[in-house]
C-alpha positions in Angstrom: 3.6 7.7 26.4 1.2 5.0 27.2 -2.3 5.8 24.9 -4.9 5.7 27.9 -2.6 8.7 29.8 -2.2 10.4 26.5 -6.0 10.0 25.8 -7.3 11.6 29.4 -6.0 14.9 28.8 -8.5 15.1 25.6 -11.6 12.8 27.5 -11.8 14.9 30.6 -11.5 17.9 28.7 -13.4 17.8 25.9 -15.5 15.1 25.8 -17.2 15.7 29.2 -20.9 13.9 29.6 -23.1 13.2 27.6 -20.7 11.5 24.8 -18.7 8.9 23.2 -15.8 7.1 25.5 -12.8 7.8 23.7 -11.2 4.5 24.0 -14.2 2.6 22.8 -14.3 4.8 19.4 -14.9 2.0 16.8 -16.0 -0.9 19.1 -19.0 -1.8 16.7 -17.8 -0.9 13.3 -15.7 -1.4 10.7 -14.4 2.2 9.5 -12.1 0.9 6.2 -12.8 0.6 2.5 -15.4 0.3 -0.3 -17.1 2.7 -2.6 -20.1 3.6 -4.3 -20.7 6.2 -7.4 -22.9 9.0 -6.8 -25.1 10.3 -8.3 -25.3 14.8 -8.0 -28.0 15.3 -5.3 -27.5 19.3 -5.8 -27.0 21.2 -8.8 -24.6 23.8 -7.1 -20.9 22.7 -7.0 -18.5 23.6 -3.9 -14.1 24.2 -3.8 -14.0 20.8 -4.6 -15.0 21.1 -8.1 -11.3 23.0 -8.3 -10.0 19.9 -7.4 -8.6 17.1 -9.5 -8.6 14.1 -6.7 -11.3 11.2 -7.1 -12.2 12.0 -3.5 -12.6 15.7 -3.3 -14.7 15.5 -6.5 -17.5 13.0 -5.0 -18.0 15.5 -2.4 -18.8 18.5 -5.0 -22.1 18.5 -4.8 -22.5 18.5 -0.8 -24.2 21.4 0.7 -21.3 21.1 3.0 -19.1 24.3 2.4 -16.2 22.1 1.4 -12.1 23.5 1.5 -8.9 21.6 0.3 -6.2 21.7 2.9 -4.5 25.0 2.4 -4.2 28.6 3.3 -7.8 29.8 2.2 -9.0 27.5 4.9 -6.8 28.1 7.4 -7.2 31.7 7.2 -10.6 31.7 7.4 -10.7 29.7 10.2 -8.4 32.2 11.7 -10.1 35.3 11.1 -13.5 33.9 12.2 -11.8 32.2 15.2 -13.8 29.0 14.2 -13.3 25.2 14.9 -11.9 23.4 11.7 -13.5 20.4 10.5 -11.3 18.4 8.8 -12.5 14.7 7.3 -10.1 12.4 5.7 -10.5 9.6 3.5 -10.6 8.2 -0.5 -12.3 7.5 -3.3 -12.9 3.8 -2.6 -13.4 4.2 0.9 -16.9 2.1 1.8 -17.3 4.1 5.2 -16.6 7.5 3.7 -19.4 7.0 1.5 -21.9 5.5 4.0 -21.0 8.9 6.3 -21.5 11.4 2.8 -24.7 9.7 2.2 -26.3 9.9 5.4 -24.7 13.4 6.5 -22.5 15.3 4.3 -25.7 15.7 1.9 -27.9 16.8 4.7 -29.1 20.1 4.2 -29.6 20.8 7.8 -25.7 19.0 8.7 -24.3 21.0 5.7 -26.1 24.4 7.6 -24.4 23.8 10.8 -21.4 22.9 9.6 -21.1 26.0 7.6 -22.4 28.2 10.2 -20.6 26.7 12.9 -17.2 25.2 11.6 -14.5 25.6 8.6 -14.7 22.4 6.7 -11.8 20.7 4.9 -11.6 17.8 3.0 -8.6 15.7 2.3 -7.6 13.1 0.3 -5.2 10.2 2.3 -4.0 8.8 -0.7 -2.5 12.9 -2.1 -1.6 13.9 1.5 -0.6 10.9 3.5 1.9 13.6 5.3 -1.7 15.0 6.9 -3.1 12.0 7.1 -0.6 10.0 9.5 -0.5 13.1 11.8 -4.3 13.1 12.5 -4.9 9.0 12.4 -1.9 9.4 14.7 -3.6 11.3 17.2 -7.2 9.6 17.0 -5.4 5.8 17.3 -3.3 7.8 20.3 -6.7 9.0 22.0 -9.4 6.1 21.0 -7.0 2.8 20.7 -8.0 2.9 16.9 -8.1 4.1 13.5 -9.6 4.2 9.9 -11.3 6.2 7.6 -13.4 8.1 7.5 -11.6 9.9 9.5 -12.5 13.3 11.6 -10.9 15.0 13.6 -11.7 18.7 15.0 -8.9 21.4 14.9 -8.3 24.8 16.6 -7.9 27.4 13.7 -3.6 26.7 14.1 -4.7 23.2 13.0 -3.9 21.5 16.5 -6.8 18.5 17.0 -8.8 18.2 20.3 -11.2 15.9 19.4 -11.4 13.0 16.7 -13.1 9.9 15.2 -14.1 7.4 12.4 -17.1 7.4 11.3 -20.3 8.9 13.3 -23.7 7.8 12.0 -27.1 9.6 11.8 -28.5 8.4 14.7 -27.0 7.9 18.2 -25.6 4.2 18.0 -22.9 2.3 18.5 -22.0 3.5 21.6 -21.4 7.1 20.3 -23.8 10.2 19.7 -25.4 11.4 16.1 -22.5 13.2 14.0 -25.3 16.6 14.3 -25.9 16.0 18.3 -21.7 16.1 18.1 -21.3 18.9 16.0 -23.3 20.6 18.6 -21.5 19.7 21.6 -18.3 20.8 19.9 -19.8 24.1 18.9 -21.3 24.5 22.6 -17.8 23.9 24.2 -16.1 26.0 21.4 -18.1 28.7 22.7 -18.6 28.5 26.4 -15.2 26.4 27.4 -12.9 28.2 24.5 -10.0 28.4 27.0 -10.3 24.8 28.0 -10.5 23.5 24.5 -7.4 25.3 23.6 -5.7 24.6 26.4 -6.3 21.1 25.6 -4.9 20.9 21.8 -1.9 22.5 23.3 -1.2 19.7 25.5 -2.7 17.3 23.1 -0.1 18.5 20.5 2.2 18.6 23.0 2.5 14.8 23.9 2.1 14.5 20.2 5.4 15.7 19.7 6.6 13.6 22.2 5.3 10.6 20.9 6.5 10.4 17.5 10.2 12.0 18.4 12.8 9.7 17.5 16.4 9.5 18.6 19.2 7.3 17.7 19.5 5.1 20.6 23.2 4.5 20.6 24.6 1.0 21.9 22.0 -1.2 20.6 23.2 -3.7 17.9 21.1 -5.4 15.2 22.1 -8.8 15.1 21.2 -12.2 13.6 18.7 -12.5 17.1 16.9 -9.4 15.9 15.4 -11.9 12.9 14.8 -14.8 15.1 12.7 -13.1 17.3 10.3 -11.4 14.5 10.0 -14.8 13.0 8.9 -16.3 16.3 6.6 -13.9 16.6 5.0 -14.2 12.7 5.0 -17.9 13.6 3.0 -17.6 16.4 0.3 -15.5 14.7 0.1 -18.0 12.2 -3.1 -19.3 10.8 -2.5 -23.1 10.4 -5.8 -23.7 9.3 -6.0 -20.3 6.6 -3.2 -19.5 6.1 -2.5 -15.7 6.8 -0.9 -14.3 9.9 -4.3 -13.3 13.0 -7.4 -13.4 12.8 -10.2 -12.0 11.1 -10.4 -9.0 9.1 -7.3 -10.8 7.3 -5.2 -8.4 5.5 -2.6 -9.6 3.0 0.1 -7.9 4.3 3.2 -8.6 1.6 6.1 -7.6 3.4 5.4 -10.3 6.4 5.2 -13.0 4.3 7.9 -12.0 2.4 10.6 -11.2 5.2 9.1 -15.1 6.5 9.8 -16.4 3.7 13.8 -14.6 3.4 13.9 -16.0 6.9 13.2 -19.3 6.0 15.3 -19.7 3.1 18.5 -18.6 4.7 17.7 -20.2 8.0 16.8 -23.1 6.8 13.4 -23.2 7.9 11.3 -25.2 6.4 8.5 -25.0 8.9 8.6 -20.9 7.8 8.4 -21.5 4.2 5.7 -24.0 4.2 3.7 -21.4 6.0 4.5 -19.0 3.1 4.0 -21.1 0.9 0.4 -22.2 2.6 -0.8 -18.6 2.9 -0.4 -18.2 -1.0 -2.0 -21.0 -1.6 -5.4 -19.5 0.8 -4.6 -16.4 -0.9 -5.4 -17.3 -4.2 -8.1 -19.8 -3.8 -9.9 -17.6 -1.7 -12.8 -14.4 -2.8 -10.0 -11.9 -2.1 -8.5 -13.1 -5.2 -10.8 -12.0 -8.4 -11.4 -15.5 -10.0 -12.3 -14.3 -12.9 -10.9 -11.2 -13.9 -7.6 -11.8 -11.5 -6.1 -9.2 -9.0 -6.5 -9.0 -5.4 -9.0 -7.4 -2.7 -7.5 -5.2 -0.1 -8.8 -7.8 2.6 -11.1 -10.3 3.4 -13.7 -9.9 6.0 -13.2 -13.4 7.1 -10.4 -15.6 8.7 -10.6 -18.0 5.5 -10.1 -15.2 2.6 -13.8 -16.0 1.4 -15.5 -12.8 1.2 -13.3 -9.7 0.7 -14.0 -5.5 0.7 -14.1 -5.9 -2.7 -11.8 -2.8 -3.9 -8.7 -3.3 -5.5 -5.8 -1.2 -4.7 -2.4 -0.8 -7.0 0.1 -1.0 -4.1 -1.3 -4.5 -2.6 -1.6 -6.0 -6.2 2.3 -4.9 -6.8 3.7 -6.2 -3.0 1.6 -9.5 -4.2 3.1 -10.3 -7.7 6.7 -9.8 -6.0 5.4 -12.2 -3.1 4.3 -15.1 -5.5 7.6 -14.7 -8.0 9.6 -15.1 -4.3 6.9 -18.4 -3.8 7.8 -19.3 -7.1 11.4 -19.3 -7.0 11.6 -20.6 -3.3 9.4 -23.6 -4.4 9.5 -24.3 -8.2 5.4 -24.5 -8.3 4.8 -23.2 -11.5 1.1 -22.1 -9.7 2.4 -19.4 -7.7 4.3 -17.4 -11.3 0.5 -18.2 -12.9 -0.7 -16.1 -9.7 1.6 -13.2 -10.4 1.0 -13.3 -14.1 -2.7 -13.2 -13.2 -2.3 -9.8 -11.5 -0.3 -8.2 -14.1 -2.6 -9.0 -16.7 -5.4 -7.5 -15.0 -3.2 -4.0 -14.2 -2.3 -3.7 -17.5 -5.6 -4.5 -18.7 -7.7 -2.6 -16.3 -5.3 -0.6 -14.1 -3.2 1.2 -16.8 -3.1 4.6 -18.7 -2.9 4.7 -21.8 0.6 6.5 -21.9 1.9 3.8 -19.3 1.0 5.3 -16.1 -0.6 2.9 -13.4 -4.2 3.9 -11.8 -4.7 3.9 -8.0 -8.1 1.7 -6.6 -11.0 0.3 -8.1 -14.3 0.5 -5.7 -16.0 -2.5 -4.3 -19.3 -1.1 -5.0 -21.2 -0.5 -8.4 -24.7 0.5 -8.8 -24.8 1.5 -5.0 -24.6 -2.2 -4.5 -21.1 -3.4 -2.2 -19.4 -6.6 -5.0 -22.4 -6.3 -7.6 -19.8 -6.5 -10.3 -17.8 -9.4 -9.3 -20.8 -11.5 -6.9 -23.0 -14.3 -9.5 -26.3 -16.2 -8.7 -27.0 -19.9 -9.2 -29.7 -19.0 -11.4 -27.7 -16.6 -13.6 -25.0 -19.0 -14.1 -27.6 -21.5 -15.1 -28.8 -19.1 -17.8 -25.7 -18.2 -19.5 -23.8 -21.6 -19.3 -24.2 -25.1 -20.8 -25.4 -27.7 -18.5 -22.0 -29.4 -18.4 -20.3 -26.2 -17.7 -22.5 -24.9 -15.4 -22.0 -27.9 -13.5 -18.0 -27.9 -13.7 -18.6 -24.3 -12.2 -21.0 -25.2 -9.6 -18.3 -28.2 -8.5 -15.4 -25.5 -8.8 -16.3 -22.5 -7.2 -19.0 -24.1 -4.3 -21.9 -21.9 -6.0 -25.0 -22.5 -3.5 -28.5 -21.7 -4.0 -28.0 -19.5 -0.5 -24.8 -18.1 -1.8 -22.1 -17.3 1.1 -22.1 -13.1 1.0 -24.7 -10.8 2.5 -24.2 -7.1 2.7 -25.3 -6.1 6.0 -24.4 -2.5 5.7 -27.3 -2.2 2.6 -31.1 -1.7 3.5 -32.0 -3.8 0.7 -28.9 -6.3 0.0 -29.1 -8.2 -3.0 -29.8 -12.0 -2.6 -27.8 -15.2 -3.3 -24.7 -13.9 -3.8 -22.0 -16.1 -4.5 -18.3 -14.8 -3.8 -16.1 -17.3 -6.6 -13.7 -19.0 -4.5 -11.8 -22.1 -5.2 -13.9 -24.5 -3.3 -13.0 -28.5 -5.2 -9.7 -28.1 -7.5 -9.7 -31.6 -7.9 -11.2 -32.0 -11.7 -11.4 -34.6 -13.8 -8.6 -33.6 -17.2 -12.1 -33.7 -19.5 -13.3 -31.1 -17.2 -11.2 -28.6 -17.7 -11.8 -27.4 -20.9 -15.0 -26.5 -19.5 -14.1 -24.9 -16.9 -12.1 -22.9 -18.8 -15.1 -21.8 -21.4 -17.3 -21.3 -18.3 -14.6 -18.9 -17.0 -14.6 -17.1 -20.5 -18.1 -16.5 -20.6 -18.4 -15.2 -17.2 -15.2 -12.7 -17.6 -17.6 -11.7 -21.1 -20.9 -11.7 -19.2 -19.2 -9.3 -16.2 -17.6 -7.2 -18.7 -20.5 -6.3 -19.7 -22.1 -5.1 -16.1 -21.3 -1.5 -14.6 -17.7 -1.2 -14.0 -16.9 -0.2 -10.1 -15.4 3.4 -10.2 -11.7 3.6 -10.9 -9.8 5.8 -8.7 -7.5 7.1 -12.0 -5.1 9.4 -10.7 -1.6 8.4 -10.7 0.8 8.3 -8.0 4.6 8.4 -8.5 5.0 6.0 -4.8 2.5 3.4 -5.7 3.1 3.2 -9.7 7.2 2.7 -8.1 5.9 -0.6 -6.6 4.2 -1.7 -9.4 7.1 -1.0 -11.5 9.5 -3.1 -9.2 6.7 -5.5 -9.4 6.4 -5.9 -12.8 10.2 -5.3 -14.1 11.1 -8.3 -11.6 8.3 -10.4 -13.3 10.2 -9.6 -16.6 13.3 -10.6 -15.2 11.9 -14.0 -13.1 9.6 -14.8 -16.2 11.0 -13.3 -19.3 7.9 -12.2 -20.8 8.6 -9.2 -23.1 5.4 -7.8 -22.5 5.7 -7.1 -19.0 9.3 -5.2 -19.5 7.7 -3.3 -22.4 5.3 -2.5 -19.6 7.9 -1.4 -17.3 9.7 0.5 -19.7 6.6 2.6 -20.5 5.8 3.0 -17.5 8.9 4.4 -16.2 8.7 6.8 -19.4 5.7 7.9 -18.3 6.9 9.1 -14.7 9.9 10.9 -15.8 7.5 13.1 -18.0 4.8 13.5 -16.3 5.7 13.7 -12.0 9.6 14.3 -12.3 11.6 17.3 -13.1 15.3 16.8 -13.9 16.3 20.4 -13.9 15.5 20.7 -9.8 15.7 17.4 -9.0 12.8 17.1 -8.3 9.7 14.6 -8.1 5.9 15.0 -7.7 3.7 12.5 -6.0 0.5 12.6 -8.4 -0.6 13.6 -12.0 -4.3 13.5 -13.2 -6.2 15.0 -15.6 -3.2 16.9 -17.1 -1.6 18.1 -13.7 0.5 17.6 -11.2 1.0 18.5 -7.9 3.2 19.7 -5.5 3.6 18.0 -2.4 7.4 16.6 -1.7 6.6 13.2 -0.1 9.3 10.9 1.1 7.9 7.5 0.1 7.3 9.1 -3.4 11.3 8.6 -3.6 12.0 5.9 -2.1 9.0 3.5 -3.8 10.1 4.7 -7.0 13.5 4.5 -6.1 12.9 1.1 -5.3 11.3 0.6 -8.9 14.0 1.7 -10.6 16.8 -0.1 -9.0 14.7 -3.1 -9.7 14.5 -2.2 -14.0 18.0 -1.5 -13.5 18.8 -5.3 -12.2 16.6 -6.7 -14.6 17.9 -4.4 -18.1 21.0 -3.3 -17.1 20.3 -0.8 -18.9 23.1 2.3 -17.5 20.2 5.0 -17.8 17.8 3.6 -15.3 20.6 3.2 -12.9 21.5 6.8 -13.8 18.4 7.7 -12.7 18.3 5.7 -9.9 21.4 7.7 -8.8 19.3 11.2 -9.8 16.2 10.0 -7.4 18.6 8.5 -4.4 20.7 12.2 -4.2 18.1 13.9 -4.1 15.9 11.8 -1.8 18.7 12.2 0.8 19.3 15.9 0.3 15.6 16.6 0.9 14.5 14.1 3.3 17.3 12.9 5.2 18.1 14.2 8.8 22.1 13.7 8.9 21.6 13.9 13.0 19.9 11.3 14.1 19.2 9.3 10.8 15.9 8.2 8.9 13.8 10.2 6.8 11.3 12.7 7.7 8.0 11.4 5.7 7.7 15.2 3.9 9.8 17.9 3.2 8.6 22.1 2.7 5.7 21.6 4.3 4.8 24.3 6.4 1.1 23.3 6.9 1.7 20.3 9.4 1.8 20.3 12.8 4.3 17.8 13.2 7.4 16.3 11.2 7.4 12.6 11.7 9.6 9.6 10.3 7.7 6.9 9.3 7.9 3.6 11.4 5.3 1.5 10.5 4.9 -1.6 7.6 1.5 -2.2 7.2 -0.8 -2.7 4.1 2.3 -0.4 2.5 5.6 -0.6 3.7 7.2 2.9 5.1 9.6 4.6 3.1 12.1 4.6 5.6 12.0 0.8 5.3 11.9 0.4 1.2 14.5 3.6 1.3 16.9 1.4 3.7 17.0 -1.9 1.6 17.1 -0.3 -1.9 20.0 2.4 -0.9 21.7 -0.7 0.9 21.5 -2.7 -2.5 22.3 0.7 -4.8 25.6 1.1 -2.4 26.7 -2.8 -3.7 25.7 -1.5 -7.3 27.9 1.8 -7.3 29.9 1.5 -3.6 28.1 4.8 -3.1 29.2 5.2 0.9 26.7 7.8 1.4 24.1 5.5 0.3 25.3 2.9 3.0 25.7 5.4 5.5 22.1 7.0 5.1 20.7 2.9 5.6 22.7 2.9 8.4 21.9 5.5 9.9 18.1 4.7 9.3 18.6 1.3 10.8 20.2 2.7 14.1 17.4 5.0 14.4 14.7 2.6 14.6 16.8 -0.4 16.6 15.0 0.2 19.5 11.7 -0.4 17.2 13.1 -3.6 15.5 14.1 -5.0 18.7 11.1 -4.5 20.8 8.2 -4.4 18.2 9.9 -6.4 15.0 6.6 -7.5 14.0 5.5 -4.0 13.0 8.2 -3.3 10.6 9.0 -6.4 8.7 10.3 -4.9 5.1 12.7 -2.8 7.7 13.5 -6.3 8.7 14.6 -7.7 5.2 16.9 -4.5 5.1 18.0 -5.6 8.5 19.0 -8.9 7.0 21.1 -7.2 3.8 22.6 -5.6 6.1 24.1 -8.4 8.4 26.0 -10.4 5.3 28.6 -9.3 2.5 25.8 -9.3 -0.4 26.9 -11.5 -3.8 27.2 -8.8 -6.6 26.7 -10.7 -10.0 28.7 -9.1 -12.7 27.6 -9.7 -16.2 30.2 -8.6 -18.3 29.2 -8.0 -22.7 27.0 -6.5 -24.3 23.6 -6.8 -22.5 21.6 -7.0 -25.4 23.2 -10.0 -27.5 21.5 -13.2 -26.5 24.4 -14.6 -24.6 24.1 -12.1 -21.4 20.3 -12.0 -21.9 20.7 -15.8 -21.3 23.1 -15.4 -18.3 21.2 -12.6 -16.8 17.8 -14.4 -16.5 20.1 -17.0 -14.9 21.1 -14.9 -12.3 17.4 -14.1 -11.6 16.2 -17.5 -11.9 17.3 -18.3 -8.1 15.8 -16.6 -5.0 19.0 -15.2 -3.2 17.9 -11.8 -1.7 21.3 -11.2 -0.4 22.6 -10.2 -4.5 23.0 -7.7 -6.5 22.6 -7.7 -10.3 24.7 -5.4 -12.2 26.7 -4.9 -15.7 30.1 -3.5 -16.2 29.6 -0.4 -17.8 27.7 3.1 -16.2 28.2 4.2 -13.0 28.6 0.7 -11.4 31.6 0.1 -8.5 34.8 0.7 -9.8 36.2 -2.8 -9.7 33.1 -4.5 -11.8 34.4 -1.9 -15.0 37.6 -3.4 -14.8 36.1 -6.8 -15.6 36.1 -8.0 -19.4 33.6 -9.9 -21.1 34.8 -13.2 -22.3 33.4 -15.2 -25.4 30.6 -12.6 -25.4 29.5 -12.4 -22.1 30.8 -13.6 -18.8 29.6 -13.7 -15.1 31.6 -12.8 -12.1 29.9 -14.1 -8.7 31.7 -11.5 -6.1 31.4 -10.7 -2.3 33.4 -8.0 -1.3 37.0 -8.1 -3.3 36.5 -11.4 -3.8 35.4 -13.5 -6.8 34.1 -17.0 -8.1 36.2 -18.1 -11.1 34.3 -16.4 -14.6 31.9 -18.3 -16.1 29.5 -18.2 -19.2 27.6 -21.3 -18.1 24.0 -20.7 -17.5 23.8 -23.6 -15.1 26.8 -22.5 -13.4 25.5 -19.1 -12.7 22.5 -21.0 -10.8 24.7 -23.4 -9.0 26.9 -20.4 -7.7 23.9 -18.8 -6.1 22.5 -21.3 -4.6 
């Protein structure tokens, strides 16, 4: 259903004079990302102080009668036959903040809305079930989307009204959040039928919306690629790298499928561009010069000046990104990149047990990139005159600087983003560069840390694993696989119950929780396939095997394939399959490549069948919109060709198949398998014996290459 006839329904109904068009929602703003810490404005706490998410705790002290999503809510809302107010968002969410400060710790907002409205808070990053059905219908009914986000319910939870954020004051083009709270209440009261009548419908073409069928007859063929790689090409950034324009989000898994593309197409035109945007990538502000990671995005076409919060799932898609740049091209640059990231996870991002945290803010002391932004005049101070001069040359430090925060009253001057401005050093120079660098990372360390989002989600921590267990296996660094190995430890103990079969999307604090999430499975699924290839180790595919069954037996709809994003939910409205690859790829798309490369481990049919059957459900998707799921794509691309299953048959800890098996990771072939000969592998790769220690079989379908224990036979054969 076309958005501008889905969106009259809820304008002429709702809306009425007097208030914001619909379609023109966030014209003049930027609704994602960024923090600050707060401070307790009241002494009294609210629910929230029950809670254990980040988010739900910075709202604690609001005079804002605050509920988590739940029963309690509902049935008050029920009972009182009051309008909920529900407002989504997270812990490092700039806009969310910006809307608390100037309304959610009003007195007089926090009156109305308690005398008026049943208010629930929820956090995106816990609940992305309840998330994606509201930012479904406000994109549906306003053409956009973000966070804050708030939507207003009818007590059975159906929306008739929603937005981003709604300043103080009437501006941008929309009313003061109290002048709208009134309007609601006034039509709550006097047009209660229409209202109703309204979410109804509203929920109604909802449902319609987000139904999928299999569309039987359409066939995903080699054409299906070609087309989404004409279309990334054409968005290309030749002078930025990056695919569009500004706010320029990293988006891994475009890249990535390019780059697949390019490598067996032979197009060299598509890898350059790959190869191009990592280069931007890490030269630019959205990479932390200094203390390494990446920025969720940059403001700016040319990746100068980012939202400076750091997320867990975009650092992990980037380290696999770079090892894929690495392999392709041999630029030792691009595995320096990915080692960069790691080391700031582990050193910043990781529990102590092995657990991986979710988000740093952008903001500390109130101020958006205090921590990471540096004046001419400090640098001068703390450096040597040769080194501050290196640093000056290096990173294009002005007087001026080149960031401003225009959201701030009273932005702090001169701020310098680091980016990588004049590479070209003398070789003397470099030592001092790299001594200005250390005394800056000292110097920083020492200011206010941004707040750290630390709860720990099973989906996220499952990209990170893949992320780092394939950096182990690229790179051989024993660290990172210790890493790996912890951190796998970790979520089997903390989020996953082997008795039920059963895994939890977040721990903090001590607890869990209990929402059954489909991307939960399949990112860690996706992790642990990953440990698997890179160990061999028979328990991790064991596992893998655990998580896979029962991802499929709770998630999977046997009818018309793909998985539903949630399972025992009864609070939602709506039960929707996931269809979209965006800052995170969907679960159905990570579930479809990894069972696709599970069934060449084990030739688990089931496992094929389930991808499959995913794949035919979202054809019509891939063929008409391929640019919107582009890790479904690389699934799409497994798919089409008989994959190469490397065999490594011996003992996988004696040097000999350690040797062989960083071999057979030491070439970018996506279309492989790694796996050993021993566990619950495919039948045939048991029957093969280990010869002089350890021996590799190359094999596609029944077939295989002649046995070799030759390291640089291994890389010949994949290539």
């Amino acid at each position: 259903m076309a958005f501008k006839q889905f969106a009259a329904i809820g304008c002429s109904l709702v809306l009425l004079q007097g208030m914001a068009a619909c379609g023109n929602d966030l014209k003049n703003v930027q609704p994602q990302i960024i923090v600050t810490t707060k401070s307790a404005v009241h002494t009294h706490t609210n629910r929230l102080a029950r809670e254990k998410s980040p988010y739900l705790l910075q709202h604690q002290y609001n005079p804002v009668d605050w509920y988590g999503w739940g029963e309690e809510a509902f049935a008050k809302a029920r009972k009182e036959n009051k309008p909920i107010f529900l407002s989504i968002g997270y812990s490092t969410c700039h806009w969310c903040h910006v809307m608390e400060r100037e309304s959610f710790e009003k007195e007089e907002i926090g009156k109305y809305l308690n005398e008026h409205f049943v208010s629930i808070k929820v956090d995106r990053e816990e609940r992305p079930d309840v998330d994606k059905i509201y930012m479904t219908f406000v994109q549906s009914t306003s053409g956009q989307g973000g966070w804050p986000l708030n939507c207003f319910l009818t007590p059975d939870l159906k929306p008739f009204y929603g937005g981003t954020y709604f300043p103080p004051e009437s501006k941008y083009g929309r009313p003061s959040f109290l002048d709208l709270l009134k309007h609601i209440n006034q039509l709550w009261e006097t047009r209660h039928g229409d209202v109703t009548n309204s979410a109804v419908q509203l929920h109604e073409q909802l449902a319609q919306m987000t139904a999928k069928e299999t569309t039987n007859g359409l066939a995903l063929t080699q054409a299906v690629l070609n087309k989404a790689a004409g279309q990334l090409k054409e968005m290309y950034d030749s002078r930025n790298g990056g695919f569009g324009d500004a706010p320029k989000f990293p988006q891994p898994s475009q890249p990535a499928f390019l780059l697949r593309y390019g490598v067996h197409s032979n197009d060299q035109e598509a890898i350059a561009m790959v190869l191009n945007t990592c280069d931007h990538m890490a030269r630019g502000g959205i990479h932390d010069q200094i203390g390494g990671g990446f920025a969720r995005y940059a403001v700016d076409a040319k990746w100068l000046v980012p939202h400076f919060e750091k997320m867990l799932y975009d650092n992990a898609q980037l380290v696999n990104l770079y090892l894929d740049a690495y392999l392709v091209s041999g630029e030792t640059r691009y595995a320096d990149t990915a080692r960069d990231v790691i080391g700031y996870v582990l050193r910043d991002m990781t529990h102590a047990e092995g657990g991986f945290y979710s988000a740093e803010d952008a903001d500390s002391e109130g101020k958006e990139g205090k921590f990471y932004c540096w004046t001419r005049v400090e640098l001068a101070k703390l450096l040597t005159p040769e080194e501050f001069n290196v640093a000056v040359k290096y990173f294009g430090i002005t007087e001026g600087g080149n960031f401003v925060d225009h959201s701030d009253p009273e932005p702090l001057p001169n701020q310098n983003v680091l980016s990588i401005v004049d590479s070209n050093l003398p070789r003397a120079d470099e030592p001092l560069l790299q001594s200005a660098k250390q005394k800056m990372f000292a110097a920083r360390s020492k200011r206010v840390r941004p707040h750290l989002d630390d709860k720990i989600l099973a989906s996220w921590n499952g990209l990170m694993l893949s992320a780092i267990a394939r950096a182990y296996a690229v790179l051989g660094d024993k660290e990172y696989l210790t890493a790996a190995e912890h951190n796998l430890s970790f979520l089997q103990s903390k989020l996953w119950d082997a008795k039920t079969k059963t895994l939890y999307h977040r721990w903090r604090d001590g607890e869990r929780d209990t929402a059954q999430l489909h991307e939960t499975y399949a990112f860690l699924l996706n992790g642990v396939v990953d440990l698997y290839e890179a160990t061999l180790d028979p328990r991790h595919l064991e596992f893998a095997i655990s998580l896979a069954d029962a991802m499929i037996a709770k998630f999977y709809d046997p009818a018309e394939g793909g998985f539903w994003q949630s399972a025992g939910a009864p609070d939602l409205i709506l039960r929707i399959k996931e269809d979209y690859d965006g800052a995170e790829p969907s679960g159905n798309s990570v579930a479809t490549l990894t069972l696709l490369k599970l069934a060449a481990i084990t030739d688990r049919a089931d496992y094929r069948k389930a991808a499959e059957g995913t794949m035919r459900l979202f054809a019509d998707r891939l063929q008409r919109f391929p640019q919107a799921v582009p890790y479904m794509l690389m699934a799409v691309d497994f798919s089409l060709q008989e994959p190469k299953r490397v065999v490594i048959a011996g003992n996988r800890a004696e040097p000999e198949a350690q040797k062989l098996l960083r071999a057979a990771h030491s070439v970018y072939q996506p279309a492989k398998v790694v796996l050993g000969n021993v566990g619950p592998v495919e039948e045939f790769a048991r029957t093969l014996p280990a010869k002089q220690g350890a021996t590799v079989y190359i094999c596609t379908a029944k077939a295989c290459q002649a046995p070799t224990s030759d390291a640089a036979k291994v890389k010949q054969l994949l290539k």
